[in-house]
C-alpha positions as CSV (number, residue, x, y, z in Angstrom):
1,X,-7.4,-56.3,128.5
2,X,-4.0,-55.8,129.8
3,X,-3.4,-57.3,133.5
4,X,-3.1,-55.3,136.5
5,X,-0.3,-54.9,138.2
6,X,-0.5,-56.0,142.5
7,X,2.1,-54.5,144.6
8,X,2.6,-56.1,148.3
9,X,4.2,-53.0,150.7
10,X,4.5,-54.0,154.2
11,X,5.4,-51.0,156.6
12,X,9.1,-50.8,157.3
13,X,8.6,-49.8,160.4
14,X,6.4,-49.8,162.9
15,X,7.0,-46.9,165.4
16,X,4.9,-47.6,168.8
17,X,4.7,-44.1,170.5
18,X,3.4,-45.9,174.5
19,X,3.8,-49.8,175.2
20,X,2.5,-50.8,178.2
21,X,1.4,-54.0,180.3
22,X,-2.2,-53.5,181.6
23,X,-4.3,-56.2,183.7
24,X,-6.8,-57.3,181.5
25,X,-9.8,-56.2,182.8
26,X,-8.6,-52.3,183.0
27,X,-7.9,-53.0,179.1
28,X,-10.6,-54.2,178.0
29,X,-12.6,-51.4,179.7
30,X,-10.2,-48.7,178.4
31,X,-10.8,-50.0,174.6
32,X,-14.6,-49.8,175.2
33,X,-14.1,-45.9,176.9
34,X,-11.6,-45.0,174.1
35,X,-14.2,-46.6,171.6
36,X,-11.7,-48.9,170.3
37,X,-13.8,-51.0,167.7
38,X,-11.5,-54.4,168.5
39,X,-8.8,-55.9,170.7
40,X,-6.5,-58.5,168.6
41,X,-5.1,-61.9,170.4
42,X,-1.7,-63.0,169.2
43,X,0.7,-65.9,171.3
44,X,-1.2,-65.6,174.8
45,X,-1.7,-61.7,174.4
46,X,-4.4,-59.4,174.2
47,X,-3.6,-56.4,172.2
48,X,-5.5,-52.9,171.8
49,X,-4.3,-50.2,169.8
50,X,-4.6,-46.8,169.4
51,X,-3.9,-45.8,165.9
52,X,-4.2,-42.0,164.8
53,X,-5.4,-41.4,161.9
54,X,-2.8,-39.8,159.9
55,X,-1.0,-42.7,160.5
56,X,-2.4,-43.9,157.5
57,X,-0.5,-41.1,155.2
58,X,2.6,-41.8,156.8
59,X,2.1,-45.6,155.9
60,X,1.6,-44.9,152.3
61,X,4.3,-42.0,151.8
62,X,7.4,-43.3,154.3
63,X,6.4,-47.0,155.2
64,X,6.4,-46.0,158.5
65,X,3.1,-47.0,160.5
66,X,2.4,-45.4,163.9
67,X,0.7,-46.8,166.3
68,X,0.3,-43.5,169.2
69,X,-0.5,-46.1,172.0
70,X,-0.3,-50.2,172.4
71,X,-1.3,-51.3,175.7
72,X,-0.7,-55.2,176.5
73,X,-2.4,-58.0,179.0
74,X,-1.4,-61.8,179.6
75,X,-4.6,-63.8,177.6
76,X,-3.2,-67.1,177.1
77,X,-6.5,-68.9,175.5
78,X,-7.8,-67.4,172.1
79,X,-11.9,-66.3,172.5
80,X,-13.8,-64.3,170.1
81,X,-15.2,-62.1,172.6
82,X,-14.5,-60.7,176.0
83,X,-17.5,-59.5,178.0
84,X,-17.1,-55.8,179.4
85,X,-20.5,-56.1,181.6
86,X,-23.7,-55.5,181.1
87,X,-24.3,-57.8,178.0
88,X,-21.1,-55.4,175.9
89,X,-18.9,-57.7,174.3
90,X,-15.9,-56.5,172.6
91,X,-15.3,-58.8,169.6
92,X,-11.3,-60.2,169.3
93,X,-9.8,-61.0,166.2
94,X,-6.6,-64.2,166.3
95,X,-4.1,-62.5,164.3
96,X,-1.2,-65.5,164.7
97,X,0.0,-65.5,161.4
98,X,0.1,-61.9,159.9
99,X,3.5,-60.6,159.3
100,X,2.9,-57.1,161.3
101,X,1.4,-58.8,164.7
102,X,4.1,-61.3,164.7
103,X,6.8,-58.7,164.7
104,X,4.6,-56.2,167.5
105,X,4.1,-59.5,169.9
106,X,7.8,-60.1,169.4
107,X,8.8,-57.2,170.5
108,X,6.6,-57.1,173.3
109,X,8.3,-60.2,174.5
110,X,11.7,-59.2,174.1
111,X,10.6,-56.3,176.2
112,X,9.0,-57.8,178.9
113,X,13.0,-59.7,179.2
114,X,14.6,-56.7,178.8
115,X,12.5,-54.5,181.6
116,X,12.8,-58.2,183.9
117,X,16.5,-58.4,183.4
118,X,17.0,-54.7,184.5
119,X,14.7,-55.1,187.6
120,X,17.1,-58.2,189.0
């Protein structure tokens, strides 16, 4: 038996469509209205994304990986879940340490300094 052959292909880039701050309780509700299935917590931020679904064919043909909409909030301690209300949790998943959510919270930040530094 001949051994297979494992390819690693990260995105080349990640093209965010909308980026914006949202208080944390408006995004956890929107994620639960837009039936998003997850928020992700990376460096004191809550994350929800909106991902269509041909994004996927454009990852594996171009590299590129779109993300239509990425909405923010300040969340500095990690918890698995965030209650919505009425018993609904939505589940959180600590993605410090993957590659991808590194270079999205990165960016974020470097944002946040750039939109700052043009408000002064």
């Amino acid at each position: 038996m001949s051994p297979m052959k494992i390819e690693i292909s990260r995105p080349r880039v990640i093209k965010i469509l909308g980026l914006d701050s949202r208080g944390k309780d408006d995004l956890v509700w929107c994620s639960l209205s837009m039936e998003v299935s997850k928020l992700f917590w990376i460096d004191g931020l809550l994350i929800c994304m909106e991902v269509p679904e041909k994004s996927f064919d454009y990852e594996y043909e171009d590299g590129i990986y779109v993300v239509s909409q990425l909405c923010y909030a300040e969340y500095p301690k990690y918890n698995r879940f965030e209650d919505v209300g009425r018993g609904i949790q939505i589940p959180i998943v600590n993605v410090k340490g993957m590659r991808v959510f590194e270079s999205i919270a990165k960016t974020i930040r470097e944002n946040e300094k750039r939109l700052k530094a043009e408000g002064e």
